[in-house]
C-alpha positions as CSV (number, residue, x, y, z in Angstrom):
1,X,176.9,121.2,131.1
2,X,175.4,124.7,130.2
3,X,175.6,126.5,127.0
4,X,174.2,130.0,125.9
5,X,170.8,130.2,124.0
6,X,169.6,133.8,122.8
7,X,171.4,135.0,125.8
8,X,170.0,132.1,128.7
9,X,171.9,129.6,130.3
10,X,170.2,125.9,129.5
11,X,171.2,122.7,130.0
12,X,172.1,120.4,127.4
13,X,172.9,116.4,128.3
14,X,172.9,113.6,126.0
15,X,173.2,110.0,127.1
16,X,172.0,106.5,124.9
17,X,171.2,108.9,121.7
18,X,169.2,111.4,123.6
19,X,169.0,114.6,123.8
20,X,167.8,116.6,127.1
21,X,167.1,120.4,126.4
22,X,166.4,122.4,130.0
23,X,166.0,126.0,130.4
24,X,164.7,129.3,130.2
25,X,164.5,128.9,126.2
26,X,164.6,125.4,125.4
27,X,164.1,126.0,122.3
28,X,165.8,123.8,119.2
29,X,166.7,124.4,115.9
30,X,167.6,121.9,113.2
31,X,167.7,118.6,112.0
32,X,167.3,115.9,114.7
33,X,167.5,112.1,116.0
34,X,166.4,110.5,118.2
35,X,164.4,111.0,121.0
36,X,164.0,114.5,122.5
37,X,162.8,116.0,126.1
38,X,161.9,119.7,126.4
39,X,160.4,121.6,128.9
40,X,159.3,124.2,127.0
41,X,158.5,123.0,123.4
42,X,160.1,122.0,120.1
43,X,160.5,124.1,117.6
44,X,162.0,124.2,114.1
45,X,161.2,125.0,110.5
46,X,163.5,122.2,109.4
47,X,162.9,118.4,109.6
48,X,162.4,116.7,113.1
49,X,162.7,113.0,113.8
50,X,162.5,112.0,117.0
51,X,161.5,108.5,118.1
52,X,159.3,110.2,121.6
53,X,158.5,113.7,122.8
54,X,158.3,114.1,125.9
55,X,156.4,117.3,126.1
56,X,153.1,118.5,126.7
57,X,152.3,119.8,122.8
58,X,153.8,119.9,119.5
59,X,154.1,123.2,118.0
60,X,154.4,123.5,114.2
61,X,153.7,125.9,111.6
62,X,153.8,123.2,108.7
63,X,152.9,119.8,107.8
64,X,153.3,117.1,110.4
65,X,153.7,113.9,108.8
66,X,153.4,110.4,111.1
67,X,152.9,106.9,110.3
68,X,150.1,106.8,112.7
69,X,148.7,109.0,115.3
70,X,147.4,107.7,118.2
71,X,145.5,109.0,121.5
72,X,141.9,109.2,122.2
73,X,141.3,112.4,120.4
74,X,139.3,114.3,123.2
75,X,141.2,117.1,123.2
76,X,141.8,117.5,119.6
77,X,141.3,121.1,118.3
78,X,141.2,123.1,115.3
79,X,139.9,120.4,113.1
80,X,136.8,122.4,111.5
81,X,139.1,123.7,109.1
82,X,140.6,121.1,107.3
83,X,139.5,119.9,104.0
84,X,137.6,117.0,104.3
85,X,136.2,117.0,107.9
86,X,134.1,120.1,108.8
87,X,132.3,121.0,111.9
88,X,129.0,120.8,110.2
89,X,130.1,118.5,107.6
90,X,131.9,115.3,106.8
91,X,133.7,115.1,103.0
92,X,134.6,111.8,101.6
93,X,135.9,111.4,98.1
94,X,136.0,107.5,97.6
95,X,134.0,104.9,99.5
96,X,133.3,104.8,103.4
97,X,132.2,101.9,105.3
98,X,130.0,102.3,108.6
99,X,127.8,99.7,110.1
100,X,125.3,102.9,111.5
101,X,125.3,106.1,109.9
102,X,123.3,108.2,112.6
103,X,122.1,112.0,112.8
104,X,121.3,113.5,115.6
105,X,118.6,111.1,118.0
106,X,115.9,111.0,114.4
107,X,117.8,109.4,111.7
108,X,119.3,106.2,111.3
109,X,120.7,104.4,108.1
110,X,121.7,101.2,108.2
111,X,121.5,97.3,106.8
112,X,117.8,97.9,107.0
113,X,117.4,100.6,105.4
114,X,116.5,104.7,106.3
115,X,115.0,104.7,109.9
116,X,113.4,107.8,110.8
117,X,112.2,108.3,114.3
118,X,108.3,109.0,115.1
119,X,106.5,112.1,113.6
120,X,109.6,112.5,111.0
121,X,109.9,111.8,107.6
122,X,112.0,111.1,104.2
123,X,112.1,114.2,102.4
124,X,113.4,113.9,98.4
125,X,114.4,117.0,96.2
126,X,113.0,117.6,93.0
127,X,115.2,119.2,90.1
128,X,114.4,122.7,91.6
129,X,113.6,124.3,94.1
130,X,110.5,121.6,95.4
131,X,110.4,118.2,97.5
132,X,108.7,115.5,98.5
133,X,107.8,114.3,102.2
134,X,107.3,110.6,102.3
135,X,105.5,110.3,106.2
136,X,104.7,107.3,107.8
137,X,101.0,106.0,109.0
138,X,100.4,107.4,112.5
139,X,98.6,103.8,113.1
140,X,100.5,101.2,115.2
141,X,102.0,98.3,113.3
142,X,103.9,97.8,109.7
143,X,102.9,98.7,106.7
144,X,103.9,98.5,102.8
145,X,104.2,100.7,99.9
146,X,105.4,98.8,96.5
147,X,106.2,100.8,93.5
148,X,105.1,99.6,90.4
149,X,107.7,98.3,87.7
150,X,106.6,100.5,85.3
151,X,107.3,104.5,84.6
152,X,104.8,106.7,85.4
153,X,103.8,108.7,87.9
154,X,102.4,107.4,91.1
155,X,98.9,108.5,91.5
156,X,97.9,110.1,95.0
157,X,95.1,108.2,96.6
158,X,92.9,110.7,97.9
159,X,92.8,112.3,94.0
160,X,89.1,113.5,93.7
161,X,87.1,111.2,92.3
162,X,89.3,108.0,94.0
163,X,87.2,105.1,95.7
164,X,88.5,105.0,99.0
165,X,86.6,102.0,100.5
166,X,83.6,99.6,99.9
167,X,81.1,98.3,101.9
168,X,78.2,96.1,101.0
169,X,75.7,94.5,103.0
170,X,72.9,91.7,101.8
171,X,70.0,90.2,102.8
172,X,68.1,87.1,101.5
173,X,65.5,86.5,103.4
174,X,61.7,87.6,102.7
175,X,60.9,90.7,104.1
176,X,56.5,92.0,103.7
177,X,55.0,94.4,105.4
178,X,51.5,95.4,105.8
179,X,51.9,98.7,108.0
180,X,52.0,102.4,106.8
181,X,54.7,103.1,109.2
182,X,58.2,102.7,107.8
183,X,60.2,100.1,109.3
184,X,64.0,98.8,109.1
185,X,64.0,96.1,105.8
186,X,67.1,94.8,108.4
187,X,69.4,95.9,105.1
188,X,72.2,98.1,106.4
189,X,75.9,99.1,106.1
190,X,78.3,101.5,108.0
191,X,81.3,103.3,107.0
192,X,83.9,105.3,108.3
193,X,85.2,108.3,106.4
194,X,88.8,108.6,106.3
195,X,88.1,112.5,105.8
196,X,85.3,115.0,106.5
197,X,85.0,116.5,102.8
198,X,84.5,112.7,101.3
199,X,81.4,111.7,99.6
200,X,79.6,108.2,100.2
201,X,78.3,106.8,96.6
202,X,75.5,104.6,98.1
203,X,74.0,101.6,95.5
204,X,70.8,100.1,96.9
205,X,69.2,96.6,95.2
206,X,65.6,95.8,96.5
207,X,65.0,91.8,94.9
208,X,62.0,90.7,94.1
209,X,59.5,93.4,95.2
210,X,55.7,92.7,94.7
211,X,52.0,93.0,96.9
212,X,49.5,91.1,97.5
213,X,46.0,91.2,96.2
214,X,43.9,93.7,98.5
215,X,42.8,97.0,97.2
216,X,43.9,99.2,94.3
217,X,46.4,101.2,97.0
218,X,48.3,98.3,98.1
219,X,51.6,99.3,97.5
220,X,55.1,99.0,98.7
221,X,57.2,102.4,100.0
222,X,60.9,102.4,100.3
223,X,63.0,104.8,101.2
224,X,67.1,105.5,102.5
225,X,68.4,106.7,105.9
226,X,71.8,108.1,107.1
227,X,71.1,107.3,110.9
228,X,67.9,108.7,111.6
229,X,67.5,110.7,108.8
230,X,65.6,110.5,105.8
231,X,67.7,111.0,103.0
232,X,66.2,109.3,99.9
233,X,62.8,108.0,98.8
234,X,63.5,104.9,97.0
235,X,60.1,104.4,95.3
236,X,56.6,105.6,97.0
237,X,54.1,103.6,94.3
238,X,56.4,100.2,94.2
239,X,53.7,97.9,92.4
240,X,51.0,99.9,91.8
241,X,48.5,98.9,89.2
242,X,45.3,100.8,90.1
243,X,43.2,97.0,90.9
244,X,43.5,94.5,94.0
245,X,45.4,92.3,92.0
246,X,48.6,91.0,93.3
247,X,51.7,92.9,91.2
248,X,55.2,90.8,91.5
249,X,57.1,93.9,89.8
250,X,60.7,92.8,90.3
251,X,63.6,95.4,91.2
252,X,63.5,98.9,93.3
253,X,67.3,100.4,92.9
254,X,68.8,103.4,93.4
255,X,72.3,105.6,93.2
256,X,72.4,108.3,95.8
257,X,75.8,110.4,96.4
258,X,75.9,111.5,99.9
259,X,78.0,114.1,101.9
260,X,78.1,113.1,105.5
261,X,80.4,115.5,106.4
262,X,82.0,113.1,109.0
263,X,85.2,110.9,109.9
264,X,82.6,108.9,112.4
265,X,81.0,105.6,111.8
266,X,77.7,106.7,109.5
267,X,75.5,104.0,109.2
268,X,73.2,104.0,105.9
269,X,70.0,101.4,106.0
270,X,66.6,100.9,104.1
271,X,62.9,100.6,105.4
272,X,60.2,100.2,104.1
273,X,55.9,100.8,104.9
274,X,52.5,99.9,102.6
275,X,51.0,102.6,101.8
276,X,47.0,101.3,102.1
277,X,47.6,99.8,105.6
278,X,46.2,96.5,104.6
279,X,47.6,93.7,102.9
280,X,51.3,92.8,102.8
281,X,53.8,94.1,100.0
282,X,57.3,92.1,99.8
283,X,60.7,92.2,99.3
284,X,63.0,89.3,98.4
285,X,60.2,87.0,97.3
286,X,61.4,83.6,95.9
287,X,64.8,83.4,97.1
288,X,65.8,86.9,96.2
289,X,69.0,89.1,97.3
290,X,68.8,92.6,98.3
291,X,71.9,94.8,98.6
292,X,73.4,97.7,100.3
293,X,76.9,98.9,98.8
294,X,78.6,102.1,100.3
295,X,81.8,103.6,98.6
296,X,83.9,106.6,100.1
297,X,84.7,109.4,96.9
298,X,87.8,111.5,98.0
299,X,86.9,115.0,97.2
């Protein structure tokens, strides 16, 4: 059966309850039914119920209102402009469960916690305009930062004037010489600088110094190295007494801040020398300990 539409001849069946619309126009409008096949689209401003469309789009200038929509969404358009879902940006005014929240290839947040990928980090905004970086150790393996369960503010730890690290060496053996020529005690102590501008605080404890009787210039001579280098004389008269007499005078010691200007192993030690080239002078006589401490200072 044919019927007129704006002037076209269409085709209009109906058999079971629905309704078949073919033609040039093909166009419907009103309230309908059932289940509808077009060729060349729905239309209406009033409502439509139809049970299937048969069509290859649904045109309308309104609401669309459904139960449920279903399909895999690939060739979904348009949706950047809605309210709540953006095409940079995802709006959500109550609560919304995911198992991974993910952006881009960096970021993952999750049962575990905020996962940022290598060389990133976990930026936090002040009240104004500044922020905070929170960056992970470049060194392999895991590592922990606990905050304190107090208020305050956490310190930095490379504040100037922070230790950074301490070393100490001992030695408790008895040490004499009887040589002018300076010669390692066998007291030493390396450290590595985690930064070129810090300063090493070296503390040095000679035990139980003395010399035996000889000659008014028997004497014991101590002095500090960095390496190779002479950085320190401890004490170039240790016992003197101006007689041959033996002098069992006790402690050389000695604070000396350093500025290695390194981030390489630096290796600090002690030796000593008699000054008259004769008979011996000591260190660590009677069961005495001698130290070495080294501590980092951050600039």
């Amino acid at each position: 059966m044919g019927i007129q539409i704006n002037g076209n001849t269409d085709i209009i069946s109906a058999t079971d309850g629905s309704l078949t619309i073919q033609g040039a126009s093909g166009n419907l409008t009103g309230n309908l039914t059932g289940t509808a096949t077009t060729a060349q689209g729905l239309t209406g401003t009033p409502n439509i119920t139809v049970g299937t469309i048969g069509a290859t789009s649904l045109n309308a200038s309104g609401v669309v209102t459904a139960t449920s929509f279903s399909g895999s969404g690939a060739n979904l358009t348009g949706i950047g402009g809605t309210t709540d879902v953006r095409t940079n940006s995802l709006v959500v005014s109550g609560v919304s469960t995911v198992t991974d929240l993910r952006v881009g290839t960096a970021v993952t947040a999750n049962s575990n916690g905020i996962q940022v990928g290598a060389g990133k980090s976990v930026r936090i905004f002040g009240s104004t305009s500044g922020f905070s970086d929170i960056i992970a150790s470049s060194a392999a393996g895991a590592s922990e930062l606990t905050l304190p369960n107090t208020s305050g503010t956490l310190d930095r730890l490379n504040r100037a004037g922070n230790v950074l690290q301490v070393v100490q060496s001992t030695l408790t053996s008895m040490v004499s010489t009887s040589s002018s020529t300076y010669a390692d005690l066998g007291l030493s102590a390396s450290i590595t600088p985690s930064s070129s501008t810090s300063k090493v605080l070296v503390s040095v404890s000679l035990a139980a110094c003395g010399k035996s009787n000889a000659n008014s210039q028997n004497l014991l001579m101590a002095r500090l190295l960095r390496g190779a280098t002479e950085i320190l004389v401890l004490d170039p008269n240790g016992g003197y007494n101006n007689t041959a007499q033996p002098n069992y005078f006790g402690t050389i010691s000695t604070l000396y801040l350093d500025s290695p200007a390194t981030t390489s192993s630096t290796t600090y030690k002690i030796q000593i020398a008699n000054s008259a080239n004769a008979a011996a002078a000591f260190v660590n006589t009677n069961g005495g300990t001698s130290t070495i401490t080294l501590m980092e200072i951050a600039a």
